[in-house]
N, C-alpha and C positions, 0 to 999 in steps of 0.2 A: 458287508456291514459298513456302514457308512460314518463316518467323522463328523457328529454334528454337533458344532464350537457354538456357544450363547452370543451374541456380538453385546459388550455392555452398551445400554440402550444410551443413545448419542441427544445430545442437546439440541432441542430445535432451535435456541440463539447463536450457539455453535457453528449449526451448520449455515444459518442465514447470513454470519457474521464470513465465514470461507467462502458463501456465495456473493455477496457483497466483493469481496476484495476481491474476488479473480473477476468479477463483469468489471469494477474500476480499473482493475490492470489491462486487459481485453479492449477497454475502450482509449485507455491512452496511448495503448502500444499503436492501437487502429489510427488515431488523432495524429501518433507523431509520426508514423510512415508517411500518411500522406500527406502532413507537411512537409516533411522532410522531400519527398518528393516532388512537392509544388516550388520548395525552395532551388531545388538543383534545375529544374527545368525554366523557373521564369524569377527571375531575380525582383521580386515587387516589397517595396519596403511594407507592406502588411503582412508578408507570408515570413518574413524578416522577424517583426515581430513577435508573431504566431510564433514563433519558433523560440525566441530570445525566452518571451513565457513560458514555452513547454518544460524549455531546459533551466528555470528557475528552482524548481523543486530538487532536482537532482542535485545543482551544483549547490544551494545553500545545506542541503542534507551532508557532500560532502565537504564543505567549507567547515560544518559544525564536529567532522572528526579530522580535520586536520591533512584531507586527502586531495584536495582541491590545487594546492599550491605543487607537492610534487604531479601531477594529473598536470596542471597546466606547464609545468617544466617539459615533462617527456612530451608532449604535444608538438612543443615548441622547439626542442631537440630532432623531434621525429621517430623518438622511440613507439610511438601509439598513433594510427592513423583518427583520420577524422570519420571514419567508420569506428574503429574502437571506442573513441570518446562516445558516439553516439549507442552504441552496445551496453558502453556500463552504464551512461545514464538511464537507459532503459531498464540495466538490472536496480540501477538503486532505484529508482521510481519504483517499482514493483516493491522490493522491499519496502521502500517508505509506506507504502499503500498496506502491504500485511501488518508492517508494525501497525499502523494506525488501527486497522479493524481489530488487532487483538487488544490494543490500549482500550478502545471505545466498548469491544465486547465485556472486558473486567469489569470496567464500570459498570454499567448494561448487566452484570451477575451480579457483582455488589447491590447492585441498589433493588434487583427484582429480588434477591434472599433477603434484604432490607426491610421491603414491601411485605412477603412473604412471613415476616418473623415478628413482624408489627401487626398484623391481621390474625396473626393467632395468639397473640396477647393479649386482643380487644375484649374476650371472652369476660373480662372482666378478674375480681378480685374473687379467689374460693368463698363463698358462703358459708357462714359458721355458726 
């Protein structure tokens, strides 16, 4: 006999909104490899800043909780390689990128139950 569980039926803005953020994530992890890689093999002040960009998002994400300043201490100590720094920026890019889609998704559900709740009001006033 077999265990057959109902799966409750998933959101198609849901799942678009989880497809969205991992091709965003997917493509910038791809974007900063191989910068990152262009940077260590040929020192050209464009891949320079190709790069100073990539790493904007991350480091004002962590300037905004306060993690940025200890991050740049241990760098500077030598407590975190410049492989680490570049690991976590990529973790918080990633996270910035999920928060976003789930910010933009609420919306995105608010206003389609919005939509949704104004169209079946339209019916008008009961008749009496």
């Amino acid at each position: 006999m077999t265990d057959v569980r109902e799966r409750p039926p998933s959101s198609p803005l849901l799942q678009v909104m989880w497809g969205n953020a991992f091709l965003l994530s997917v493509l910038y992890l791809l974007v900063g490899t191989v910068v990152e890689l262009l940077r260590q093999r040929s020192r050209s002040p464009t891949v320079d800043r190709l790069s100073m960009a990539l790493d904007s998002l991350p480091a004002r994400a962590l300037e905004l909780v306060h993690a940025l300043g200890p991050l740049r201490v241990a760098y500077f100590d030598g407590r975190i390689s410049e492989l680490g720094v570049r690991v976590l920026f990529g973790v918080v890019t990633v996270a910035v990128i999920f928060l976003l889609a789930l910010v933009v998704g609420a919306i995105m559900a608010v206003l389609r139950w919005a939509v949704l709740r104004a169209a079946g009001n339209k019916s008008g006033p009961p008749q009496g």
